[in-house]
C-alpha positions as CSV (number, residue, x, y, z in Angstrom):
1,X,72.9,-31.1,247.2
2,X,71.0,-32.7,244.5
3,X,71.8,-32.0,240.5
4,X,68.9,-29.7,239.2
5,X,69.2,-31.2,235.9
6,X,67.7,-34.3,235.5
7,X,69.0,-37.1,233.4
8,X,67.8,-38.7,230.4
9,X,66.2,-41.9,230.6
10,X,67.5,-45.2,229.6
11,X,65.0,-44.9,226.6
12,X,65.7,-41.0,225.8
13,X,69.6,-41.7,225.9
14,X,69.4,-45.1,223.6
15,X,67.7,-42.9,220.9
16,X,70.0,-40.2,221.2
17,X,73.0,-42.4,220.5
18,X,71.1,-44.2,218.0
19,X,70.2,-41.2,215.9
20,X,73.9,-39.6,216.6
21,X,75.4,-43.1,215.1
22,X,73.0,-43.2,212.2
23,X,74.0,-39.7,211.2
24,X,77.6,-40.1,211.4
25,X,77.6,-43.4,209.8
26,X,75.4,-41.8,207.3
27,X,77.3,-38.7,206.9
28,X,80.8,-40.9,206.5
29,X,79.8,-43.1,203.5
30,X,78.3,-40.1,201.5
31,X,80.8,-38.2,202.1
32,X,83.6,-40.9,200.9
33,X,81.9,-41.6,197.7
34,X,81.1,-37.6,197.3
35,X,85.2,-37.5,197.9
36,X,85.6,-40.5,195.3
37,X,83.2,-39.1,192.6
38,X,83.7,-35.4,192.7
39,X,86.3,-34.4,195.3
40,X,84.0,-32.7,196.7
41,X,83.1,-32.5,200.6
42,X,79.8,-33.5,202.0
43,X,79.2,-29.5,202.8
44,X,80.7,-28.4,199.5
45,X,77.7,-31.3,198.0
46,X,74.9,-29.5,200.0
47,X,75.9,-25.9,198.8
48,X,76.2,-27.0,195.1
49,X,72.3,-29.2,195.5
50,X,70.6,-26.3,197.3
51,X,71.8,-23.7,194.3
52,X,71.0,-26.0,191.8
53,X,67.6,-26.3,193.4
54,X,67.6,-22.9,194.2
55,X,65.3,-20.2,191.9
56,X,68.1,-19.3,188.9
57,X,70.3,-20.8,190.7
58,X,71.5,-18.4,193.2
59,X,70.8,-17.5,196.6
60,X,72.3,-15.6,199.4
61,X,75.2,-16.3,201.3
62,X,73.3,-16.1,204.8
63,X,70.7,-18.1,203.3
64,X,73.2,-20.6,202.1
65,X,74.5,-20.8,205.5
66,X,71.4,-21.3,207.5
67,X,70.2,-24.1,204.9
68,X,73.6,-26.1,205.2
69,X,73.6,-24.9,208.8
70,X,76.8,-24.3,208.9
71,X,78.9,-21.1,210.0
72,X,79.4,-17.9,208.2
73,X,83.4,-18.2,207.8
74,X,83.3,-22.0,207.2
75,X,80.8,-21.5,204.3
76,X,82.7,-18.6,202.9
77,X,86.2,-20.8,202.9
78,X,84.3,-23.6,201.3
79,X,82.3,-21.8,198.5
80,X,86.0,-19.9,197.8
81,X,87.5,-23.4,196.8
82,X,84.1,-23.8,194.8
83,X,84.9,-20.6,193.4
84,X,88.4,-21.4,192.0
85,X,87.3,-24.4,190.5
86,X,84.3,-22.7,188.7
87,X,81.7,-24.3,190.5
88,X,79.8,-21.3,192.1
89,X,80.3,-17.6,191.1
90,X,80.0,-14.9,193.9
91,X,79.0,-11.4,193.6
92,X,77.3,-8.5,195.1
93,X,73.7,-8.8,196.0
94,X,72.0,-6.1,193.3
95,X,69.1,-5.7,196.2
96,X,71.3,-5.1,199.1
97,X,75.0,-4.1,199.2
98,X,75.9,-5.9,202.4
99,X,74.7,-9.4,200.9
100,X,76.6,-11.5,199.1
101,X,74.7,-14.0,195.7
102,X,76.5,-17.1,195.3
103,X,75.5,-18.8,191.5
104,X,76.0,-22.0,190.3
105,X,77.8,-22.6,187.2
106,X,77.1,-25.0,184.3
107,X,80.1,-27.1,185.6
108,X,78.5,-27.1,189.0
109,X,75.6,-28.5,187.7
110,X,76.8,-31.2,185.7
111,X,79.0,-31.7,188.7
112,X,76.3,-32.6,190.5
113,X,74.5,-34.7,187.7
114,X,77.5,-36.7,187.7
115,X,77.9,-37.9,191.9
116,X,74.0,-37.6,192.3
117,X,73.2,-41.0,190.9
118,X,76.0,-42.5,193.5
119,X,74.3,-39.9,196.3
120,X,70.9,-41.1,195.9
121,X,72.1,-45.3,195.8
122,X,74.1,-45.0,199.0
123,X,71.2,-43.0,200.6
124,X,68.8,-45.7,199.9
125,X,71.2,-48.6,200.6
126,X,71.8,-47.3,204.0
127,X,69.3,-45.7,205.1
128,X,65.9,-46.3,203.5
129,X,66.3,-50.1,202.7
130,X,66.6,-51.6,206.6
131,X,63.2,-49.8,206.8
132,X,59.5,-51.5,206.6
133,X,56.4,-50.4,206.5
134,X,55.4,-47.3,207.6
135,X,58.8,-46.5,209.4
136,X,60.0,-43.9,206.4
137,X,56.3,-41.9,207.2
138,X,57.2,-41.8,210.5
139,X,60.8,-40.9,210.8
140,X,60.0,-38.3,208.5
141,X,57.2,-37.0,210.4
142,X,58.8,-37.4,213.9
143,X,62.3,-35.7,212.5
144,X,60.4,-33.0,211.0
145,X,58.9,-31.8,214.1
146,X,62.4,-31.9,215.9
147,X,63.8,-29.4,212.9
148,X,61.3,-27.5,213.3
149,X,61.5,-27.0,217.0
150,X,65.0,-27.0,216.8
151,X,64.9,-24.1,213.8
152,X,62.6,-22.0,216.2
153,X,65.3,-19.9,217.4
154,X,66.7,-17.9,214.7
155,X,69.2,-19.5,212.7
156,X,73.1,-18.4,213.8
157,X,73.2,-15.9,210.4
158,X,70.2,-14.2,211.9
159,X,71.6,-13.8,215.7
160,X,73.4,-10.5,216.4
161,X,77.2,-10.8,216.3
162,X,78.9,-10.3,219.8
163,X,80.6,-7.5,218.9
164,X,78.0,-6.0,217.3
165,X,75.3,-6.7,219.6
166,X,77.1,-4.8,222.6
167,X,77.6,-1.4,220.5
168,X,74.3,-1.0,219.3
């Protein structure tokens, strides 16, 4: 009986670990000096930037989520130990009882001020100075179609809960 799936391709599979590697390398040094400058995780980093670039500050929990894409429990453990060190504020949504608005504080933001400068240096050191020409263009284009076909689906927040799904 033959396997239905087919394999990748030498070429497919090299890229895959390639990009795989890249990211975790990637992921590993910003999150050491995020750790060093601001003990702060690489996930507690993202939710702190995307409210500080956020309209006023705030958004949703589920948007939070879906833009860190990461899950709904993790992201509410990790913006509680923002919480108690009064770097986000959470509240009730004002529009919609069932949401939750998570606000930056002045202390997050200055938080932020103070690793960004470290952020942006070991981004460029690693990642954008091996690259020549026109290669930042097109890794930007070519990883920009793969979100967006990969963000196609509706994002985990979105998806029915199993519980929930079957009683409805």
């Amino acid at each position: 009986m033959s396997d239905p799936t087919p394999g990748l391709t030498p070429e497919q599979l090299g890229a895959y670990f390639a990009l795989m590697e890249v990211s975790s390398l990637l992921q590993y040094a910003v999150d050491e000096h995020l750790r060093a400058d601001g003990d702060l995780s690489w996930v507690q980093f993202q939710i702190l930037a995307r409210l500080t670039d956020a309209p006023g500050g705030k958004l949703r929990m589920t948007d939070l989520a879906d833009g860190v894409v990461y899950s709904r429990s993790g992201l509410t453990y990790q913006a509680g130990l923002l919480d108690k060190r009064g770097l986000i504020t959470r509240s009730p949504s004002p529009d919609d009882e069932r949401s939750v608005l998570v606000t930056v504080t002045d202390a997050g933001r200055d938080l932020v001020a103070q690793v960004m400068p470290g952020h942006v240096e070991s981004v460029r050191r690693l990642l954008f100075e091996p690259m020549a020409g026109r290669d930042l263009a097109t890794l930007g284009a070519v990883l920009g179609r793969v979100r967006e076909h990969m963000r196609a689906n509706p994002p985990r927040s979105a998806k029915p809960r199993a519980g929930r799904a079957r009683n409805a």
